[in-house]
C-alpha positions in Angstrom: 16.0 -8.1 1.1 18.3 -7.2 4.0 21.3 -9.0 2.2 20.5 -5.9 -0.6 20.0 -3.0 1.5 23.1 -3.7 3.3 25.4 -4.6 0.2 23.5 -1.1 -1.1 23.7 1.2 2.1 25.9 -1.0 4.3 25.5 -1.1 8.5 23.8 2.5 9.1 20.6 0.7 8.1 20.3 -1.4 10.7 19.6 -0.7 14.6 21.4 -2.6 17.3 19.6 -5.6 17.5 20.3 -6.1 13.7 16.8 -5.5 12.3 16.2 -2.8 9.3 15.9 0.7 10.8 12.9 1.7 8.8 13.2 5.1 9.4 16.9 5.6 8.3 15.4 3.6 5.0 13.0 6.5 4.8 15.7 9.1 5.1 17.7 7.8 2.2 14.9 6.5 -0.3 12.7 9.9 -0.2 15.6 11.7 0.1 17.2 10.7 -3.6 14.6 10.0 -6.2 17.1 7.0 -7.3 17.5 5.4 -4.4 13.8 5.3 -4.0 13.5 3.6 -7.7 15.8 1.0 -7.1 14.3 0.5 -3.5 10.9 0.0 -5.2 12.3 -2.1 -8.0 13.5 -4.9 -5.5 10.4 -4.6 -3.2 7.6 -4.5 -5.7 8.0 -7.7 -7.6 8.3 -9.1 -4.2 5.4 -7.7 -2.7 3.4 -9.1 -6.1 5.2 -12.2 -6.0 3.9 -12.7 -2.3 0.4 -11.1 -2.9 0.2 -13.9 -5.6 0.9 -16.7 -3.4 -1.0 -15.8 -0.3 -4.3 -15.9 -3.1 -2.9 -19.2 -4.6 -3.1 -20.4 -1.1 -6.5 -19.1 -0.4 -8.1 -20.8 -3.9 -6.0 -24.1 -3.0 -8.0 -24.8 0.6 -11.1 -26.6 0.6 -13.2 -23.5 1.5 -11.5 -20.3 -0.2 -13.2 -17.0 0.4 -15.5 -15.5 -2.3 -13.5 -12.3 -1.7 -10.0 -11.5 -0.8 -8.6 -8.2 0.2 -5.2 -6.5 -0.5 -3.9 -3.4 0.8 -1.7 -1.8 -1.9 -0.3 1.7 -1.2 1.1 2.4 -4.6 -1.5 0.7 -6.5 -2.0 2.9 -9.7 1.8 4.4 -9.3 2.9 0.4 -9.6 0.2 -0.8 -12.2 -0.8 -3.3 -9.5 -4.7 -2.6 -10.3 -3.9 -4.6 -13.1 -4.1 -7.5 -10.5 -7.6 -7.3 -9.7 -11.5 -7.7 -10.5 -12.0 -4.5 -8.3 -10.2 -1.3 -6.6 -11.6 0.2 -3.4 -10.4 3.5 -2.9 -10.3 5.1 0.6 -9.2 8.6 0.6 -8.8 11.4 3.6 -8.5 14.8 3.5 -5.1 16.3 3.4 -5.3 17.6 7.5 -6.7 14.1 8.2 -3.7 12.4 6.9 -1.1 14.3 8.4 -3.2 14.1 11.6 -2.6 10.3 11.2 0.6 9.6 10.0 4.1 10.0 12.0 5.7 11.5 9.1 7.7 14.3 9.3 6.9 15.8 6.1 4.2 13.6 4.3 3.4 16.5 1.6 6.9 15.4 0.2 6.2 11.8 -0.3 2.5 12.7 -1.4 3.7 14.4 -4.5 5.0 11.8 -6.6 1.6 10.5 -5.9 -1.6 10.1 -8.2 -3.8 12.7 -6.9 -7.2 11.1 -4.9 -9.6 12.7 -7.4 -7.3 10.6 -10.0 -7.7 7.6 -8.3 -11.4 8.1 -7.2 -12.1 8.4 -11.2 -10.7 4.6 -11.5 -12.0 3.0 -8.8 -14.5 0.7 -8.5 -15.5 1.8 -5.0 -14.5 4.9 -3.2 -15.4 6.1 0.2 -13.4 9.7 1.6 -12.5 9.0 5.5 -13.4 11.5 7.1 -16.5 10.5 9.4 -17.2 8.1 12.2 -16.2 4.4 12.3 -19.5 3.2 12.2 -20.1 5.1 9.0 -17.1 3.4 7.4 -17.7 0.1 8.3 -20.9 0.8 6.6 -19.5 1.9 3.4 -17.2 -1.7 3.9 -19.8 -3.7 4.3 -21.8 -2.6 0.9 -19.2 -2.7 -1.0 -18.5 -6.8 0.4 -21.8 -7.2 -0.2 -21.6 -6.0 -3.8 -18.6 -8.1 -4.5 -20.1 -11.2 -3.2 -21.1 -13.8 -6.3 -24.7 -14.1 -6.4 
């Protein structure tokens, strides 16, 4: 993936020790709408292709889990829930996320977004994040148990 970003952006996306500078990504992806397709039309097959052998890993061992997690940011935008037997949604309010994240502007990248109540309507599962751990690992833990095969 670095061979692309560099034959697409050249050296300014790299820092000195010659990894991706993330944040100069960030700059030029959310900053043209077509960079950010093309960006997400090299990464996302990867990301599926990847997510599909880490769970063809898991079924090959002699003692697979009964349930496997994935954490997919773009989930409905990508069409990834096609993937799975379930969705768990976790949602925050809007002053909770920015209070969290070390975006500069993170209404921006929100707005290409499904909205929460959008995705809270497909979901399996949905919890909104906005109490104490303990009551989240709560919420977690019911929802494992109700995916567990009887």
């Amino acid at each position: 993936m670095k061979r692309e970003l560099l034959e697409r952006w050249g050296d300014g996306v790299l820092v000195a020790d010659g990894a991706v500078n993330r944040s100069r990504v960030g700059e030029i992806v959310f900053g043209d709408r077509g960079e950010l397709d093309w960006l997400e039309s090299i990464l996302h097959p990867r990301v599926a292709a990847e997510q599909a052998k880490w769970l063809g890993e898991l079924r090959a061992r002699d003692v697979s889990p009964s349930v496997a997690v994935v954490e997919v940011p773009l989930l409905y935008e990508t069409g990834a829930d096609e993937r799975f037997d379930a969705v768990v949604v976790i949602t925050a309010p809007r002053e909770v996320r920015a209070a969290r994240t070390d975006v500069v502007d993170p209404d921006a990248r929100a707005e290409r977004l499904i909205p929460d109540e959008e995705k809270v309507k497909r979901a399996d599962f949905a919890y909104v994040n906005d109490g104490t751990l303990d009551e989240l690992d709560a919420f977690v833990a019911d929802v494992m148990t109700r995916l567990e095969p009887q």
